[in-house]
C-alpha positions in Angstrom: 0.0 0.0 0.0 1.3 3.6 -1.1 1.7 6.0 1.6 3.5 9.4 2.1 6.5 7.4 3.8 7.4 6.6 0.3 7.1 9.7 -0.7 8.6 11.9 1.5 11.5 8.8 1.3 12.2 10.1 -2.1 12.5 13.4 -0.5 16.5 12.2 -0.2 16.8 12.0 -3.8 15.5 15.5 -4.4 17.9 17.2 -2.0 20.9 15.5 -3.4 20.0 15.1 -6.9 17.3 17.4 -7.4 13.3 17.4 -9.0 14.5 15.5 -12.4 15.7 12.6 -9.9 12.9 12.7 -7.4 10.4 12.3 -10.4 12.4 9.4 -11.8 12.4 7.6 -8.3 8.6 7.9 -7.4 8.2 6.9 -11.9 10.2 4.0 -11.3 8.4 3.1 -8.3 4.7 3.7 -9.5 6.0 1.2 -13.1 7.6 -1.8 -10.4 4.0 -1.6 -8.1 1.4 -1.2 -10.6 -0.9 -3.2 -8.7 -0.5 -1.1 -5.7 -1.7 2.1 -7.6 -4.6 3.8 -9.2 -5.2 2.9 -13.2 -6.0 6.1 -15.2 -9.4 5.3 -15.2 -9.5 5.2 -11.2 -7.5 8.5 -11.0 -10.0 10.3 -13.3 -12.8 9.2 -11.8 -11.8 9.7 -8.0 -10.8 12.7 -9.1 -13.0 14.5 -11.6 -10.4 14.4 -14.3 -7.7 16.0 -11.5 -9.7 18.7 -11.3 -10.8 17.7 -7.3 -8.3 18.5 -4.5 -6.6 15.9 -4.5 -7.7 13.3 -1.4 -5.3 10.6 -0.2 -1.5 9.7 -0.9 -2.4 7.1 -3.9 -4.0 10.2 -6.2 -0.7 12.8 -4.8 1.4 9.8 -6.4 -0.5 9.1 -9.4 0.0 12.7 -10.1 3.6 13.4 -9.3 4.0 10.6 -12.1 1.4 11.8 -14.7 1.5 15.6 -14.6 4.8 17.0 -12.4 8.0 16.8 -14.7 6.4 18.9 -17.6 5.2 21.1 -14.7 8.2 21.4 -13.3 10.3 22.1 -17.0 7.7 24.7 -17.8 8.2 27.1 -14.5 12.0 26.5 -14.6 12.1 27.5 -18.2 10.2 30.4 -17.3 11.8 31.6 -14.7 15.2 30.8 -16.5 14.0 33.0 -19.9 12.7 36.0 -18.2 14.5 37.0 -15.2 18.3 37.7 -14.4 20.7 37.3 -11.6 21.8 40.3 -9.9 22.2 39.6 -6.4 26.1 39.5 -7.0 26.9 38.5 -3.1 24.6 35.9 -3.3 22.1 37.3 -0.4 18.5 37.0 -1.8 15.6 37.9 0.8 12.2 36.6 -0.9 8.4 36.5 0.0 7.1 33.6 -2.3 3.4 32.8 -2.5 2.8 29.5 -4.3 -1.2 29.9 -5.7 -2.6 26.4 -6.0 0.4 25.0 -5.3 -0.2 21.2 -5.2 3.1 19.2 -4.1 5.3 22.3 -4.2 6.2 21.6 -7.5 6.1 25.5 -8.8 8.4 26.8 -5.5 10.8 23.6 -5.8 11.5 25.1 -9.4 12.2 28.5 -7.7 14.1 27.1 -5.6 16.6 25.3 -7.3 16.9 27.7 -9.1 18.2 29.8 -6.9 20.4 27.1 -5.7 22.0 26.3 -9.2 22.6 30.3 -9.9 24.0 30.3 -6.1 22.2 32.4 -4.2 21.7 30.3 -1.1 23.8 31.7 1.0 22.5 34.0 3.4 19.2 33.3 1.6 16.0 34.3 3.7 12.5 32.7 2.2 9.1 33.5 4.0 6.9 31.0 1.9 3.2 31.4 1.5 1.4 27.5 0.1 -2.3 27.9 -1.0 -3.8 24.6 -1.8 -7.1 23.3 -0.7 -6.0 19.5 -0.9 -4.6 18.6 2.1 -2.7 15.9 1.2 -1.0 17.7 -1.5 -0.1 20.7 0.8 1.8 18.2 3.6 3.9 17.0 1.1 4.6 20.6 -0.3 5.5 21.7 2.7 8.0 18.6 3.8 9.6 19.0 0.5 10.5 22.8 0.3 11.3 22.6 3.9 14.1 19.7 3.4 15.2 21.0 0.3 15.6 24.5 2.0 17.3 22.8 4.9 19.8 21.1 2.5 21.2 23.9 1.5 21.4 26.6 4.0 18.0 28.5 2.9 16.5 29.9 6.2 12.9 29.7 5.2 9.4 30.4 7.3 6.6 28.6 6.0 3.2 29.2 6.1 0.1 26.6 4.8 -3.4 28.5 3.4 -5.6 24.9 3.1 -8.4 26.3 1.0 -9.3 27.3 -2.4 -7.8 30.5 -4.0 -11.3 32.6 -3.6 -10.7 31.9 0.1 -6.9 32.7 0.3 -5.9 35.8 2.3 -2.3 37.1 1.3 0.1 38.7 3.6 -0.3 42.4 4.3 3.0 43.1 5.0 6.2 41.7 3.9 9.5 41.9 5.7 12.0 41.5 3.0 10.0 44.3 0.8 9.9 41.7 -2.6 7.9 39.4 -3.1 7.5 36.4 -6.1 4.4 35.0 -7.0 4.1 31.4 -8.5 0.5 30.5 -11.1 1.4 27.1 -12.0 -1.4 25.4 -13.8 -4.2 27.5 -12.5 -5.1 30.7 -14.7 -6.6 28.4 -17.3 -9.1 27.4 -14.5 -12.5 29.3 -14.6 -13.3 29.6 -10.8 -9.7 30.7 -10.3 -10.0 33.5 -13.0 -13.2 34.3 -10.9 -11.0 34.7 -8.0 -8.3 36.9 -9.7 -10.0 40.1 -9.2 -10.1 39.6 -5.6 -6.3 38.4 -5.4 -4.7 41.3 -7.7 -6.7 43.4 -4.9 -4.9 41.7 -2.4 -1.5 41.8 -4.2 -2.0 45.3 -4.6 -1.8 45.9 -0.9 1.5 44.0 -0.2 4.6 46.9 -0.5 7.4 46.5 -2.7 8.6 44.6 -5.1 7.0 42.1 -7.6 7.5 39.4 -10.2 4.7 37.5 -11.1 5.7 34.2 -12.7 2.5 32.5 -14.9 2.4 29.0 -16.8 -0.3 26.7 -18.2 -1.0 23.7 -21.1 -1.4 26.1 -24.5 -6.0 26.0 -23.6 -8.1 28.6 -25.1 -8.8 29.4 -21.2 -5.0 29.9 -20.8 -5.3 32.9 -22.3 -8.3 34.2 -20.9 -6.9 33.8 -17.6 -3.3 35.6 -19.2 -5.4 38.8 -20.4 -7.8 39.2 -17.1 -4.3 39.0 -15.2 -3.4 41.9 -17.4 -6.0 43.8 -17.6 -6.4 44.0 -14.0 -2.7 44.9 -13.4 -2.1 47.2 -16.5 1.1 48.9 -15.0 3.0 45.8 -14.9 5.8 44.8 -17.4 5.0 41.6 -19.4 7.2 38.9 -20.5 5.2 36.3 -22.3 6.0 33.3 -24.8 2.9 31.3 -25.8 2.4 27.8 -27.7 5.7 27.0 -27.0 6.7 23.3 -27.0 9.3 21.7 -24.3 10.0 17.9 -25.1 10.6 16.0 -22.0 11.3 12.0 -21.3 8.1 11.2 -19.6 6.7 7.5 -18.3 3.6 7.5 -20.0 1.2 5.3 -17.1 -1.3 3.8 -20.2 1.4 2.6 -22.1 3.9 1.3 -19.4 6.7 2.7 -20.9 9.2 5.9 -21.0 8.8 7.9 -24.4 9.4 11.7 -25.0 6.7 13.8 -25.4 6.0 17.4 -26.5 4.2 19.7 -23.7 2.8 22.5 -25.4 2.4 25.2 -22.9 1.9 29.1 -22.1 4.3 31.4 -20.0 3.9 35.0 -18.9 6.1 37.2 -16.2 4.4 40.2 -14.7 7.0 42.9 -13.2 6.1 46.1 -11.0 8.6 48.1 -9.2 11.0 45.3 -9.1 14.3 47.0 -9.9 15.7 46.1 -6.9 14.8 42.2 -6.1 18.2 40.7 -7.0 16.8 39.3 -10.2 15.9 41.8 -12.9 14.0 41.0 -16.0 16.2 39.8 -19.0 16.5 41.8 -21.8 
């Protein structure tokens, strides 16, 4: 029987080897104990077509297999394309709000990101997880925390369990710049309901701020890209659309490892953020 000990096991492999590894080692492991897991059928139906919070540690693993590599690609590639590293004595202080952040996959992007461009030392993170699923927001949490821990990030942590339209942001922020993580969600229709209620919210928070934005290459995609626009019309934007990023992926219906093309959306939103360390690229 799956549980999170297996897991958060893996959580090893991601502090020494990073996400690509961590994937690899819960893939493996789903392919080996197929009988111990959800078919695709089960998955969809327990779970709307993953459009439910996700409810126990079988459907977090199922997930982490199907759907969290190209997830993870996407915000890294994003992150990589539009933003700079400026912080030259490698002291970054950082607010990061992860919106619908499932396992953490969005902010352990961020993260080792800012551990490959080394700025982890004397690194300060105060990270805000919105996710209603509680499952999915323990094992966020456990994973940023270790992979934090690993390599000298000091990092606060604080857990929102509860849809978006319910999420209340932090009204003050310590380190004066703050990055915001939309993995996956602005394509969503009762999250772009949400959005005028959350830019309000953002707009209270002081300082600095990028706003980092990806999603599959949906009609909805780009409804959800425009409102965020519209409703912040002084911000910079950065944005690259229909984009393709071929990736090894272990394809659960077929058994087997084959690459595959994710077609996908980005788009970086930038206000008063001359001084975060990271600077948009040119």
């Amino acid at each position: 029987m799956i549980s999170n000990t297996h897991i958060f096991d893996a959580a090893e492999v991601l502090c020494t080897e990073g996400f690509e590894a961590y994937f690899k080692e819960l893939a493996n492991y789903f392919a080996n104990n197929k009988r111990d897991n959800l078919t695709y059928g089960e998955f969809l139906n327990r779970t709307a077509r993953a459009t439910l919070p996700l409810a126990c540690d079988k459907e977090a693993l199922f997930y982490t297999v199907a759907y969290a590599w190209p997830h993870y690609l996407t915000m890294r590639k994003l992150i990589e394309d539009s933003i700079e590293v400026t912080a030259d004595d490698g002291s970054v202080k950082l607010q990061v709000i992860d919106y619908g952040c499932g396992q953490g996959v969005a902010s352990i992007a961020f993260i080792e990101f800012l551990i490959e461009k080394g700025l982890t030392e004397n690194c300060q993170i105060d990270l805000v997880l919105i996710e209603p699923s509680f499952v999915s927001l323990q094992i966020a949490q456990y994973l940023c925390a270790r992979l934090a821990k690993a390599y000298g990030i000091s990092m606060t942590i604080q857990n929102q369990p509860c849809e978006l339209k319910d999420a209340r942001l932090p009204k003050a922020n310590i380190y004066n710049d703050t990055i915001h993580l939309m993995s996956n969600v602005l394509d969503v229709d009762t999250v772009q309901e949400s959005l005028d209620d959350l830019v309000s919210q953002i707009a209270k928070i002081p300082g600095n701020h990028l706003l980092f934005a990806t999603s599959p290459s949906y009609s909805g995609t780009q409804a959800g890209f425009n409102m965020l626009k519209q409703l912040k019309p002084c911000a910079s934007v950065w944005q690259e659309d229909d984009i393709k990023l071929w990736h090894e992926q272990y394809i659960i219906t077929q058994d087997r490892w084959m690459q595959c093309p994710a077609k996908r959306d980005l788009m970086m939103l930038s206000w008063d953020a001359s001084d975060v360390g990271l600077e948009v690229a040119c």
